[in-house]
C-alpha positions as CSV (number, residue, x, y, z in Angstrom):
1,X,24.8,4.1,-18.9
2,X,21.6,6.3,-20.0
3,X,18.0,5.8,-19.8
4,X,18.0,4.8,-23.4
5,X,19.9,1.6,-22.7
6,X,17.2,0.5,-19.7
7,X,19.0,1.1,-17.1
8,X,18.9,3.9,-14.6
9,X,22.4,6.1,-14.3
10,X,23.8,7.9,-11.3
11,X,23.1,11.7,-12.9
12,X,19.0,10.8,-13.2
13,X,18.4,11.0,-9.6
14,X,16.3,13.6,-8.1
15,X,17.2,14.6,-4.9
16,X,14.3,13.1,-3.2
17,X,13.4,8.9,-2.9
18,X,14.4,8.0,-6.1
19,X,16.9,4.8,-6.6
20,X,18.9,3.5,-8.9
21,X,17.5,0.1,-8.3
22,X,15.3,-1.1,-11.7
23,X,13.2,-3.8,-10.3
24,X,12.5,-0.7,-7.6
25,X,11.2,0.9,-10.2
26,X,9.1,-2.1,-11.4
27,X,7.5,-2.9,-7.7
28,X,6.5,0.5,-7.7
29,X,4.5,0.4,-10.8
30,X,3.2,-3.2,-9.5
31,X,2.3,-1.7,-6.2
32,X,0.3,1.0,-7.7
33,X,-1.8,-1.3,-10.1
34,X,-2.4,-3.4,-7.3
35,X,-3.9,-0.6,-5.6
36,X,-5.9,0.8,-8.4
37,X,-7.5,-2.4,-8.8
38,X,-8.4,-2.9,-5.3
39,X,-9.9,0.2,-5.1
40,X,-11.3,0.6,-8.2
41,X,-12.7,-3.3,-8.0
42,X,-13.4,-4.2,-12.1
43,X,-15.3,-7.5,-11.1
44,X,-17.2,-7.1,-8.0
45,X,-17.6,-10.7,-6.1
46,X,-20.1,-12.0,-4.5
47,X,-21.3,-15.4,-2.7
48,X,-24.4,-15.9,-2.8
49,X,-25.3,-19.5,-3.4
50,X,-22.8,-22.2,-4.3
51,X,-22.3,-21.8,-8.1
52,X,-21.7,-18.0,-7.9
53,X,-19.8,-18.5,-4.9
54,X,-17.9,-21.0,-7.1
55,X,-17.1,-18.6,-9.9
56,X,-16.8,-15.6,-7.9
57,X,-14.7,-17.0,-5.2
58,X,-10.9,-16.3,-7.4
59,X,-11.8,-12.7,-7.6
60,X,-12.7,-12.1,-4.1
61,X,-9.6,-14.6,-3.1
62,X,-7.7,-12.2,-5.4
63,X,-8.5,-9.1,-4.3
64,X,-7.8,-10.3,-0.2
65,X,-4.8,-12.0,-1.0
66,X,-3.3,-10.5,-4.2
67,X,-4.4,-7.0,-4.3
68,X,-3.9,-6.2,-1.1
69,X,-0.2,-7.0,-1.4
70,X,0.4,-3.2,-3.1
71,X,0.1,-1.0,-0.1
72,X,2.3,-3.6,1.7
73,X,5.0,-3.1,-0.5
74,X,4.8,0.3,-0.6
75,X,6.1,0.5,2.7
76,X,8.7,-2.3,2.5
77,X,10.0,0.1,-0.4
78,X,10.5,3.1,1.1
79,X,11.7,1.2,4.5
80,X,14.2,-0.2,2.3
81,X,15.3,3.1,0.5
82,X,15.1,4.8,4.2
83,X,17.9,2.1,5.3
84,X,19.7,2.5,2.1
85,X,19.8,6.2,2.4
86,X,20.7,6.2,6.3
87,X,24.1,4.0,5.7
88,X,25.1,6.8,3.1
89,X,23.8,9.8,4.9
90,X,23.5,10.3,8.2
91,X,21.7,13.7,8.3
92,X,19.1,12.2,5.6
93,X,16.5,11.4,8.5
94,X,16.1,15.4,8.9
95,X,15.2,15.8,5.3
96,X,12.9,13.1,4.9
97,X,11.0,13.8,7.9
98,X,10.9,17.2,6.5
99,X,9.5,16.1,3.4
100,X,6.9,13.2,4.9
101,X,5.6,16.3,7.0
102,X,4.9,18.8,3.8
103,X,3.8,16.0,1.4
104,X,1.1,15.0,4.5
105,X,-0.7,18.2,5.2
106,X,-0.4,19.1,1.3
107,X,-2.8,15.8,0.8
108,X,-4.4,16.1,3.7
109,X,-5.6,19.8,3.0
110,X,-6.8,18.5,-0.4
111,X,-9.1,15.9,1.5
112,X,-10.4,18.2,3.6
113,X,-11.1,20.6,0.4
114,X,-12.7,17.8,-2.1
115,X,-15.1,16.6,1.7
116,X,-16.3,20.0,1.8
117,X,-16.8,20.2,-2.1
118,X,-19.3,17.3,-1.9
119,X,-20.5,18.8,2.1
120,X,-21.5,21.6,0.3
121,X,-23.1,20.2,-3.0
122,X,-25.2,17.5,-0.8
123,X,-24.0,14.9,-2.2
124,X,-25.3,11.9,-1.4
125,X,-23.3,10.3,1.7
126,X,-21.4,13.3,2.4
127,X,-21.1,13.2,5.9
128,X,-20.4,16.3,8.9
129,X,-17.5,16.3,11.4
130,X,-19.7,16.1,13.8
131,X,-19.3,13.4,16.6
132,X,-15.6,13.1,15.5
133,X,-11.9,14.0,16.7
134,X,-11.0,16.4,14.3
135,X,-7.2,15.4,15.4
136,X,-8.2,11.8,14.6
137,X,-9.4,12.5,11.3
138,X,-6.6,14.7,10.4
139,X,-4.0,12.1,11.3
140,X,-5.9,9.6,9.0
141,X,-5.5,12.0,6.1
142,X,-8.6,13.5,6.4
143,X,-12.5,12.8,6.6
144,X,-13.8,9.8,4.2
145,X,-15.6,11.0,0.8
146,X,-19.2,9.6,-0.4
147,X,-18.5,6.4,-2.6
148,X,-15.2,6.0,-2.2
149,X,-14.8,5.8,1.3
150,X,-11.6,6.5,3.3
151,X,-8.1,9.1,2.6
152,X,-5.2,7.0,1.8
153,X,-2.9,10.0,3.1
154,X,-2.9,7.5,6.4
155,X,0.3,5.9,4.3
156,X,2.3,9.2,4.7
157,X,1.6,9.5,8.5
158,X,2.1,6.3,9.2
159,X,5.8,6.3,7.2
160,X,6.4,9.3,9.3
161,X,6.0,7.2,12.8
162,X,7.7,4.6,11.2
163,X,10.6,6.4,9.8
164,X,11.4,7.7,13.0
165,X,10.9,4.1,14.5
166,X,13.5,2.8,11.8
167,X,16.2,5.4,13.0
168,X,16.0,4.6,16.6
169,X,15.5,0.8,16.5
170,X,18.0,-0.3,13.3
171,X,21.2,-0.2,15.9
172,X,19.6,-2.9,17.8
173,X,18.4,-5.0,14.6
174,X,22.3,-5.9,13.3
175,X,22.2,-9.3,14.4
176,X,20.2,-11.7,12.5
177,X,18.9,-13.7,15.5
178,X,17.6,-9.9,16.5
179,X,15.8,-9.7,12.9
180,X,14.4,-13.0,13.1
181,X,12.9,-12.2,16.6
182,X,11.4,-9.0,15.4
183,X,9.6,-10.4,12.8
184,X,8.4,-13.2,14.7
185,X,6.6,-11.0,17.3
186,X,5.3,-8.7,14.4
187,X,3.7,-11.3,12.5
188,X,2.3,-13.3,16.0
189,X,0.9,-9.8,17.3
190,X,-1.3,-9.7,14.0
191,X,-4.1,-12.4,15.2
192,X,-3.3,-12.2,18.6
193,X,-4.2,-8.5,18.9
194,X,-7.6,-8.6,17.9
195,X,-8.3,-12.3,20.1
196,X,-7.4,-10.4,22.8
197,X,-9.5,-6.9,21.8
198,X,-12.1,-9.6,21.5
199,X,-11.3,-11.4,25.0
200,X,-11.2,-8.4,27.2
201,X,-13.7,-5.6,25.7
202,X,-17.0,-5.4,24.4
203,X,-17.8,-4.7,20.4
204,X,-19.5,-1.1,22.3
205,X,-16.3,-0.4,24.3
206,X,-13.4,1.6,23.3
207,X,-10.7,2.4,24.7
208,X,-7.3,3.5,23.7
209,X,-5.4,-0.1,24.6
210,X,-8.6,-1.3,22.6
211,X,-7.9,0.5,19.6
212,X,-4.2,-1.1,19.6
213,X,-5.1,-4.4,20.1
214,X,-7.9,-3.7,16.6
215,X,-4.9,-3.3,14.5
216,X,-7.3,-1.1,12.4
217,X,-6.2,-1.1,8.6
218,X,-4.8,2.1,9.1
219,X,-2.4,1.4,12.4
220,X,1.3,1.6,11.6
221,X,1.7,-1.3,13.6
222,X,0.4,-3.3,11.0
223,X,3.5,-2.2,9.2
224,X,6.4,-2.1,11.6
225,X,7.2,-5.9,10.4
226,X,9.0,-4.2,7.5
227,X,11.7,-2.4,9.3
228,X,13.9,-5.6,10.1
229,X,12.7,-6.9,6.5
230,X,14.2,-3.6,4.9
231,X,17.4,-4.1,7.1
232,X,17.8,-7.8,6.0
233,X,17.6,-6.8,2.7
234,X,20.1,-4.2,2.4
235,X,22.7,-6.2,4.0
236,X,21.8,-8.7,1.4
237,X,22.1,-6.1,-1.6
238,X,25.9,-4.6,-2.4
239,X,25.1,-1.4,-4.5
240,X,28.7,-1.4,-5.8
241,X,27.9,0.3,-9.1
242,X,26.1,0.3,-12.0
243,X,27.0,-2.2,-13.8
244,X,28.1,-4.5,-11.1
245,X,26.1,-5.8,-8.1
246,X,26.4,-8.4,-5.6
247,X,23.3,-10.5,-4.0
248,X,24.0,-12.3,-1.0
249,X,21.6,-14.8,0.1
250,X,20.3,-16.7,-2.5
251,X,18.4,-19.6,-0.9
252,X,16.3,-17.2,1.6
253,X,14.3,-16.6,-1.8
254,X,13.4,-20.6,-1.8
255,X,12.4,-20.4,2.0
256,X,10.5,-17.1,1.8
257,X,8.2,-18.6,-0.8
258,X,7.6,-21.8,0.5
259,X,6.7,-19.6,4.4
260,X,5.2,-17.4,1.9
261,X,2.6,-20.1,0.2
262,X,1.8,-21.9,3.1
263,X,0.6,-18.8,5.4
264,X,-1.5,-18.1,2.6
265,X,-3.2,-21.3,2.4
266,X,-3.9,-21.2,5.3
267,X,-5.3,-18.2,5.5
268,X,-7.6,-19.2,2.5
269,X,-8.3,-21.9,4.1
270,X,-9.7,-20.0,7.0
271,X,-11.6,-16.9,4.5
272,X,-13.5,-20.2,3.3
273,X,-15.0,-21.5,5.8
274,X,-15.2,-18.5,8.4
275,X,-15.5,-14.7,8.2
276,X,-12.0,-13.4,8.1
277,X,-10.3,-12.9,11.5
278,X,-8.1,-10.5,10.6
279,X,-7.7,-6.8,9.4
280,X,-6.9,-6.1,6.0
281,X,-3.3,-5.1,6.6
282,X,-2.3,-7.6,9.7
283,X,-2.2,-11.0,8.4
284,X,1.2,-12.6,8.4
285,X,1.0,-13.6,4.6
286,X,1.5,-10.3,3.2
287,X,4.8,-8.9,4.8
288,X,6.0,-12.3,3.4
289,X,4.5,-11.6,0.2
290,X,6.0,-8.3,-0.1
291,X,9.2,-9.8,0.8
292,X,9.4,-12.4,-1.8
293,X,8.9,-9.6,-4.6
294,X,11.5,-7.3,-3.3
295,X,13.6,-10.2,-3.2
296,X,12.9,-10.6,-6.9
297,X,13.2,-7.1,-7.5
298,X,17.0,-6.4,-6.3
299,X,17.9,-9.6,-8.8
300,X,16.4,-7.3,-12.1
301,X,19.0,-5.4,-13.8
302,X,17.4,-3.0,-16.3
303,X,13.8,-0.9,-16.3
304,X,12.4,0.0,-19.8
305,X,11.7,3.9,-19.8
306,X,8.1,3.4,-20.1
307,X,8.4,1.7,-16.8
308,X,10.7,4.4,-14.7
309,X,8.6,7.2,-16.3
310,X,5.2,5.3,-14.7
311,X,7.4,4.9,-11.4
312,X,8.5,8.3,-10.7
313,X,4.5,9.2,-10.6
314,X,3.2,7.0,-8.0
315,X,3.3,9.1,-5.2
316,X,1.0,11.3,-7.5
317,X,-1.5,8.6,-8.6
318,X,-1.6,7.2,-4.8
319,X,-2.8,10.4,-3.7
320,X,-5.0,11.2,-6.0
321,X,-6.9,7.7,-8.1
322,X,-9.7,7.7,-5.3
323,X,-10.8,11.6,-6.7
324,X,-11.0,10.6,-9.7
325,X,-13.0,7.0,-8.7
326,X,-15.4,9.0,-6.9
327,X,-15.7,12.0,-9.9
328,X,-16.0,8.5,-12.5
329,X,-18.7,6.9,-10.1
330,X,-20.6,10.6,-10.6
331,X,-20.8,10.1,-14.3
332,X,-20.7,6.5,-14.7
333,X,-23.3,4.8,-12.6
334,X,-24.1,1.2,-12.3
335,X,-25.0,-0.6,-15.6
336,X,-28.0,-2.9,-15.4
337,X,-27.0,-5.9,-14.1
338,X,-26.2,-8.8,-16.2
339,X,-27.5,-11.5,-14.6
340,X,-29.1,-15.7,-15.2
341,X,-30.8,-17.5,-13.0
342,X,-27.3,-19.4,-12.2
343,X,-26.1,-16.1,-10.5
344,X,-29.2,-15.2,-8.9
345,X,-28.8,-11.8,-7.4
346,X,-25.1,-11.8,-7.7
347,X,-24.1,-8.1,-9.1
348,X,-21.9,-8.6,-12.8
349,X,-21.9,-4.6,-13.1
350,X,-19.9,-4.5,-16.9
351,X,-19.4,-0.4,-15.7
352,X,-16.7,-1.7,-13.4
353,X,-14.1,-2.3,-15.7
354,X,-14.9,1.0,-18.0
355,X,-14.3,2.8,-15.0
356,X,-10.9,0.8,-13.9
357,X,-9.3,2.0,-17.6
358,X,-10.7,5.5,-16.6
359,X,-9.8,6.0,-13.6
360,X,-6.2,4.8,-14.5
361,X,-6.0,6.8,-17.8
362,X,-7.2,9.9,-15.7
363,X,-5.3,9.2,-12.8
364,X,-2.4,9.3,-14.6
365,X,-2.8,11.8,-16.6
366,X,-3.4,14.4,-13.7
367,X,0.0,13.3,-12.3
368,X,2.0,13.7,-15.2
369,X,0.4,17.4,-16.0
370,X,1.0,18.3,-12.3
371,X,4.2,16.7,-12.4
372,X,5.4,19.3,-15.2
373,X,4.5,22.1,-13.4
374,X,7.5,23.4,-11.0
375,X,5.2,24.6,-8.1
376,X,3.1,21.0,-8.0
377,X,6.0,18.4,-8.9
378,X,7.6,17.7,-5.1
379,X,4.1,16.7,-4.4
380,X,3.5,13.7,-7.1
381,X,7.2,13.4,-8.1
């Protein structure tokens, strides 16, 4: 089968990360807008009396509880294609350590050069190294940018620890009962960790135990929860060929929805009527979420071309989207507001979704133009 006929053939592969899996393809591109519009943020919500709380509410519920699903599934993808890759090759972990590693301090170095490119010009909330690790901030990805706030090269460090946390723990995570236990102590850990940051140490104190028990947004234990879910799922899914595949496990799909949509009303329920107790990345509806699309994913059978051309840049337009938000930000600045006496002071900025269809366009763009050239490719390919 070729391209032409939607469907991705066993010749197409590059060598690195790439699957023959369509709806693979099509959770990638989802994944990606997801994270464009989080970051980029084309409505920006507010709550500041009931009737704008009222009509902003869906946004700000959508970007906590939708949005924030892409980076999620990110790493339930590559856990997946790490397990998938593992039962074929055994010397595959080598390799893709090899790879995380270069692809990390290529992106990394890249921070730290656009940080001193806005260090040097002054611009306005540049801030110095001074005061901080500089091991910390290199194992983030870097030092965060005016505007746009922190790196996102955090995902490629973090797949690192967990790649090598996959390899030594997936002999132990065979038996279902095993699975089920793993994920159940994942998901509990995410509310219990900060209680008991909040139970034994001040907001002033710090410590390194401290720091674990934050689950900051960044922590890879907010994402360890996807190495039994990536093992589940290829035992589930027989890649037997091309044209022929086998799904095991049909009604898991049912109960994963229905565990799916009742941890997230009740986490809604708790974002309305408190502040949030938990960080971005640790709440128990969103390893779930990510789940349920994967499981929808491995039942698609064919990817249009428009969709596995999109795909195979992702890695490019991760790295790079929050660039080009800050360079757009530079040019574009806030609109006047459009505002009633209904909304009060509740910001309707109509630059945020000009500069959502530029940053994307842009975005995209670079990666495709970096993507033809030989020397750049490995690094957004």
């Amino acid at each position: 089968m070729s391209l032409a006929k939607n469907n991705l053939s066993e010749d197409m592969q590059p060598a690195f990360g790439r699957t023959k899996i369509p709806g693979i393809e099509w959770m990638r591109v989802l994944a990606i807008t997801l994270v464009l519009v989080l970051h980029a943020k084309p409505i920006s919500p507010c709550k500041n009396s009931s009737v704008p709380f009222l009509f902003f509410y869906p946004i700000a519920a959508f970007y906590d509880f939708v949005a924030c699903l892409g980076v999620p599934l990110f790493f339930l993808i590559s856990m997946f294609l790490l397990e998938k890759r593992l039962q074929q090759e055994r010397d595959y972990l080598g390799a893709r350590l090899k790879r995380l590693l270069v692809l990390f301090f290529f992106w990394t170095a890249i921070q730290f050069l656009i940080w001193g490119l806005t260090l040097v010009s002054g611009l306005e909330g540049s801030e110095s190294l001074a005061g901080h690790s500089l091991l910390a901030t290199v194992l983030v990805g870097g030092p965060s940018l005016p505007m746009v706030g922190d790196s996102v090269i955090y995902f490629i460090s973090d797949l690192v620890l967990l790649t090598a946390f996959h390899f030594l723990v997936r002999g132990y995570l065979r038996t279902k009962k095993a699975r089920i236990m793993a994920i159940v102590l994942c998901v509990v850990f995410f509310p219990l960790g900060p209680l008991c940051k909040s139970l034994l140490f001040s907001k002033e104190q710090y410590s390194p135990l401290a720091g674990f028990l934050g689950m900051e947004y960044y922590s890879p234990l907010n994402f360890l929860v996807f190495i039994p879910i990536a093992i589940w799922l290829n035992e589930s899914y027989l890649g037997l060929s091309n044209a022929r595949r086998v799904w095991r496990g049909g009604s898991r799909l049912q109960v994963l929805i229905g565990v799916y949509l009742l941890l997230l009303m009740g986490e809604i329920g708790v974002r309305l009527f408190t502040d949030m107790p938990f960080r971005v990345y640790a709440r128990p509806s969103l390893p779930f979420g990510a789940w349920v699309l994967m499981e929808i994913a491995l039942r698609i059978r064919s990817a249009p071309l428009w969709v596995i051309k999109a795909s195979s840049l992702t890695l490019g337009v991760f790295a790079i989207h929050k660039y080009w938000i800050l360079v757009v930000k530079l040019f574009i600045p806030d609109l006047p507001i459009i505002s009633a006496e209904m909304f009060q002071s509740c910001r309707i900025d109509a630059a945020d979704p000009i500069r959502l269809f530029l940053v994307a366009g842009l975005t995209y763009a670079t990666a495709k133009v970096l993507a033809r050239l030989s020397v750049f490719r490995p690094f957004v390919s």
